[in-house]
Structure formats: C-alpha cells, structure tokens
C-alpha positions as CSV (number, residue, x, y, z in Angstrom):
1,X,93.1,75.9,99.3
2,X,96.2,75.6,96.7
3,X,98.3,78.0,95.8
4,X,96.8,78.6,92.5
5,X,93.5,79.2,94.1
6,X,95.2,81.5,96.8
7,X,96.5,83.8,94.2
8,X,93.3,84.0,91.8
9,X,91.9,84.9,95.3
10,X,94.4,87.4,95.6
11,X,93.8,89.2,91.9
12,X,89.8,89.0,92.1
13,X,90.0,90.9,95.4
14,X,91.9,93.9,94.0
15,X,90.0,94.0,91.2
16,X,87.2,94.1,93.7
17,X,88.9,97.0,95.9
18,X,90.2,99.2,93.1
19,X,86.8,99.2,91.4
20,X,84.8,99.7,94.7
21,X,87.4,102.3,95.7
22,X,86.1,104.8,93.3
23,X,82.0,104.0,95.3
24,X,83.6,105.1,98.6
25,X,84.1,108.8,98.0
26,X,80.5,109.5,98.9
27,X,80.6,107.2,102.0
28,X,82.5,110.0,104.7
29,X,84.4,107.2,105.5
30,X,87.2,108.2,108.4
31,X,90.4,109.1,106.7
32,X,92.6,106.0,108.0
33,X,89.8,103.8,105.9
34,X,90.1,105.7,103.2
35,X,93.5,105.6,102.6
36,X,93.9,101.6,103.6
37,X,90.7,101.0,100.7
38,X,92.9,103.3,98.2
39,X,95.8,102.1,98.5
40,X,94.5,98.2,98.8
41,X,93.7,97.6,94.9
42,X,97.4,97.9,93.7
43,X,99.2,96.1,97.5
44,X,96.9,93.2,96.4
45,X,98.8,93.1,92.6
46,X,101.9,93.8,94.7
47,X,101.1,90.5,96.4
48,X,100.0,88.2,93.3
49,X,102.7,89.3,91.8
50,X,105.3,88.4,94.7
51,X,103.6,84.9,94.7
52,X,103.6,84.0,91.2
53,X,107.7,85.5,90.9
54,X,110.5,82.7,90.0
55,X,113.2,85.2,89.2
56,X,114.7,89.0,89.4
57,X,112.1,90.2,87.5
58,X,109.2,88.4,88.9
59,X,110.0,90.2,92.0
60,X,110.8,93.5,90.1
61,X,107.2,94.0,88.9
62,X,105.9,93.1,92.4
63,X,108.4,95.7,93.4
64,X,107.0,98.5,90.7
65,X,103.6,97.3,91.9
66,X,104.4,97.9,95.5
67,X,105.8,101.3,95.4
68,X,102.3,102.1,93.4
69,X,100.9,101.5,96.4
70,X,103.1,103.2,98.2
71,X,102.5,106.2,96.3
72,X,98.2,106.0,96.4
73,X,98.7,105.7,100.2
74,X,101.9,108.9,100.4
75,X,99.3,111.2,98.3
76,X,96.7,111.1,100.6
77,X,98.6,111.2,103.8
78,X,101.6,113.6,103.3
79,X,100.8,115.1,99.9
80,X,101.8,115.1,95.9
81,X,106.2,115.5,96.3
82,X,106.8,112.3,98.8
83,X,103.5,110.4,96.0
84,X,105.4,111.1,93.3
85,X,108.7,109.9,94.7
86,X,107.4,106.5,95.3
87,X,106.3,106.5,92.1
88,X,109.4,107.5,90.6
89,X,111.1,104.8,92.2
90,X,108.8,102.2,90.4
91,X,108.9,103.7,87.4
92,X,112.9,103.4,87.5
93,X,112.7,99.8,88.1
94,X,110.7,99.2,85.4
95,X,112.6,100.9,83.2
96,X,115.4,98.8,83.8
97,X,112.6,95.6,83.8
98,X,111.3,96.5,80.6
99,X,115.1,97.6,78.7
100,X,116.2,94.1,79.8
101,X,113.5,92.7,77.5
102,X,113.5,95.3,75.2
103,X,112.1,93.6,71.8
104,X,114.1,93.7,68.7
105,X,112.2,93.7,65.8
106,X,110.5,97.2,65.9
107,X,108.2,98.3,63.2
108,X,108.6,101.8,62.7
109,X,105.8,102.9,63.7
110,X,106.1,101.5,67.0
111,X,110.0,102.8,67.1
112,X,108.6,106.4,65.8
113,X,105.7,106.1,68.7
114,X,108.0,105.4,71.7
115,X,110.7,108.8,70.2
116,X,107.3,110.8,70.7
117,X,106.1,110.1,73.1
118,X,108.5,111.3,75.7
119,X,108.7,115.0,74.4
120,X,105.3,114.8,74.0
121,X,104.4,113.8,77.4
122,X,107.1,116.4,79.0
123,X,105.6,119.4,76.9
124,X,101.6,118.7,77.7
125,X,103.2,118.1,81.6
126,X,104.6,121.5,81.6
127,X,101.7,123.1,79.7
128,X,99.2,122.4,82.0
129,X,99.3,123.5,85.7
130,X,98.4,126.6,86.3
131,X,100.9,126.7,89.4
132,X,103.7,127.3,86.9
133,X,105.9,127.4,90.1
134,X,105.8,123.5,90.0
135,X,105.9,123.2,85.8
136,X,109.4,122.4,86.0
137,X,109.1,120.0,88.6
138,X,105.8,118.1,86.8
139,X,108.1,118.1,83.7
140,X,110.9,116.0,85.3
141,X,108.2,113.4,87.0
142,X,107.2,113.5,83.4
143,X,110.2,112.7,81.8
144,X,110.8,109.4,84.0
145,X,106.9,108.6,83.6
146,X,107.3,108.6,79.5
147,X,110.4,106.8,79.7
148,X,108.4,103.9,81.4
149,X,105.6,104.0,78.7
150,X,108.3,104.1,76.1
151,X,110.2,101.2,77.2
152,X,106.9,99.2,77.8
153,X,105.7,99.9,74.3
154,X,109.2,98.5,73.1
155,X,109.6,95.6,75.4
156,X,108.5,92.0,74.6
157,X,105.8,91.8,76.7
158,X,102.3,91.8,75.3
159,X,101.9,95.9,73.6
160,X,98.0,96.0,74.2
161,X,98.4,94.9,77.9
162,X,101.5,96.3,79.5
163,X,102.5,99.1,76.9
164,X,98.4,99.8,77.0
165,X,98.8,99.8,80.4
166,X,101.6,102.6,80.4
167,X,100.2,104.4,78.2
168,X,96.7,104.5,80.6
169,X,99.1,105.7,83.5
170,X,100.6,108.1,81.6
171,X,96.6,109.6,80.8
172,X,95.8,109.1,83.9
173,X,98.8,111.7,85.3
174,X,98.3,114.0,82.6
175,X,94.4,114.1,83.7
176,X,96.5,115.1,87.4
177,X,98.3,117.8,86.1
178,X,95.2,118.8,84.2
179,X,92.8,118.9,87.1
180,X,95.5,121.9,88.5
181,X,94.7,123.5,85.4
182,X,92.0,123.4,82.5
183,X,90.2,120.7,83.3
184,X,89.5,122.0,87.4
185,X,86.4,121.6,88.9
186,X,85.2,118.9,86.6
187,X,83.6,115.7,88.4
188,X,84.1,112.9,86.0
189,X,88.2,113.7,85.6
190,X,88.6,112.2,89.0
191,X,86.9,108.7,87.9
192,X,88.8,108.8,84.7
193,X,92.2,109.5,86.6
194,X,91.2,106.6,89.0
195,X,90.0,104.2,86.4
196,X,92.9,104.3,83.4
197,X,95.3,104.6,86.9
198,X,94.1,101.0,88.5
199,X,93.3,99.2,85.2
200,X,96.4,100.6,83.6
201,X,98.3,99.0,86.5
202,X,95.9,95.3,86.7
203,X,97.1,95.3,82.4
204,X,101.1,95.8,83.3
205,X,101.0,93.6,86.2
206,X,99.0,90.8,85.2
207,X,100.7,91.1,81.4
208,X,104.7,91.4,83.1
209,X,103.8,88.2,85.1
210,X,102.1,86.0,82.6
211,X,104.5,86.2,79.8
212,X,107.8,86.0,82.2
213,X,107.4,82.5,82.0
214,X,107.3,82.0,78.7
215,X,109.8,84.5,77.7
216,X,112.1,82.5,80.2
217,X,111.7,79.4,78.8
218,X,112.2,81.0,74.9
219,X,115.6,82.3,76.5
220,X,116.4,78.9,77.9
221,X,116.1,76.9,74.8
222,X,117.9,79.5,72.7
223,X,121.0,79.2,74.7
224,X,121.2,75.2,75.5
225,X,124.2,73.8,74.7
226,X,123.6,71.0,72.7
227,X,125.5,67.9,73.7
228,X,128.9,66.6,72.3
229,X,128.5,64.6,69.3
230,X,130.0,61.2,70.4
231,X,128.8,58.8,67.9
232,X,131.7,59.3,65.8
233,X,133.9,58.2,68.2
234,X,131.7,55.4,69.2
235,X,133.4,52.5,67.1
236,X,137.1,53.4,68.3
C-alpha cells in the first residue's frame, strides 16, 4: 500500500471514529473503551497530519491536533482543569502557526470580525456558568480560545475551512460552558458540542495541511534570487 493510500486510510478512519463516537454513548461500553473511541477521531488527524508534514509547521498542526486529543482523553479521565490545559497548549501553538501566515490584505469586515470576536467570546464565556466560582477561570480559557479563532480567520489559510473550523470550536466550548448553565439538561447540546468540536477540527486540520504546500512554494518563488546577468560580459 503507498503512502498516499496509507494516509487517505488514515483520515477516512477518523472520520469514521469521530462520527461513530457520538453512537457509543448508548452502548455501556467499559470506561477504558470509551475514552480510547473519544479520543481516537482527532489522534488519527494527529497522525495524517504528522505524515503529510515537510516543515515546522506541518508538524505544528499535528502538534495542535495531538494535544486535542490529549485533551478529549484528560476530560474524561481526570476532569475539565488538566482538558482544558491540553487544549490550551494547542491553542498557543496555533496561534503562533497561524500569526506566522497571518494574511495581509484584510477587508474590513474580516479585520472588524476577528477585533470582536475575542471580547465577545470572553463576555458570553463569563456569562454563562452558573458556578460563578469558575467564571473567571472559563474567561481566561476563553481568551486564548478566541485568540485562535481570530488568528485563523486572519491567516492565509482557506477562511471557510480552518477559520470555519475555529469558529465551530469556539461554539462548540461555548455550548460547554452553557450546558453548566442555561442550556442544562438538554439532550441534543451534547451532539452539537461533539459535532461542530470533531468537524471543526477535520476543517482546520485537513485545510492547515493542504494549503502548506502551496503557500510554501508561493513563498519560495517570491524570494528566488534570480541569477547574475552575464550576457553583457559575454563578448569581453
């Protein structure tokens, strides 16, 4: 099997596991298989990604994608703090992923949508638990998670995949914070948490690593040296 093959292998069968994931809830599974199905969706974009990366940032989204995974599996097994710290640590590396490539000819609209949305985020994070004894704390998880989204709208990477994608992660922990609050006890905010969560992640991985290429090779032909122009000196 080649290595293309491998790796389309690879994608179809997290696409497979995070989907499914969401159909073993009513299974009673034991909790070990649980977690390993949970957390297997995004480990399996950790993985395409970290075969298709030629460069720092090839292995920088396999890294963001990895420490996702981390955080599914931390959540289940040792609770929300230690889940949101992996999390935070991807988030912060693709901050710095997507800064790196941050695009430079803004329309305002996007440029007035990424100042937004980070107050925006913080305040509706704060708002809603009803635990206010861990507002503060949401708030700051929200802050790093907005940056993310912000920089992924304004990066050069394809807006309706990878700043889509943020933006569906950003829902997706809002709908977390929510589920503390106004929206508890309601069955189909779990399936919307896991659904914009995984296919949020699927849009910024798959988006990151199919455009590094070419936004390599646009960086490569902009600064070639052309070579000395000899032909004037050709006839001494």
């Amino acid at each position: 099997m080649s290595r293309d093959a491998i790796k389309t292998f690879i994608l179809a069968s997290s696409v497979i596991c995070g989907v499914s994931y969401m159909a073993s809830w009513d299974l009673n599974l034991p909790p070990l298989a649980g977690v390993v199905w949970k957390g297997s969706g995004v480990a399996l974009l950790a993985v395409w990604a970290a075969m298709s990366a030629r460069n720092r940032a090839g292995w920088e989204i396999a890294a963001v994608m990895a420490f996702g995974a981390l955080g599914d599996i931390l959540l289940e097994i040792m609770g929300m703090i230690p889940g949101a710290v992996a999390f935070l640590v991807g988030h912060r590396i693709a901050i710095g992923l997507y800064q790196r490539y941050r695009r430079r000819d803004l329309t305002r609209s996007q440029i007035a949508l990424a100042i937004t949305l980070v107050p925006t985020v913080v305040l509706i994070a704060y708002l809603l638990p009803s635990a206010r004894t861990s507002a503060i704390g949401i708030a700051v998880y929200a802050l790093v998670l907005s940056l993310m989204a912000a920089t992924a709208w304004t990066s050069r990477f394809p807006r309706y995949q990878v700043g889509l994608g943020a933006i569906m992660f950003v829902i997706s922990d809002l709908l977390i914070f929510a589920r503390s609050g106004p929206l508890h006890g309601m069955a189909w905010v779990s399936i919307a948490v896991w659904s914009l969560y995984y296919f949020g992640q699927v849009l910024i991985c798959r988006g990151v690593v199919i455009t590094l290429p070419v936004l390599e090779a646009e960086y490569e032909a902009a600064n070639q040296v052309a070579p000395p122009n000899l032909s004037a000196h050709s006839a001494t």
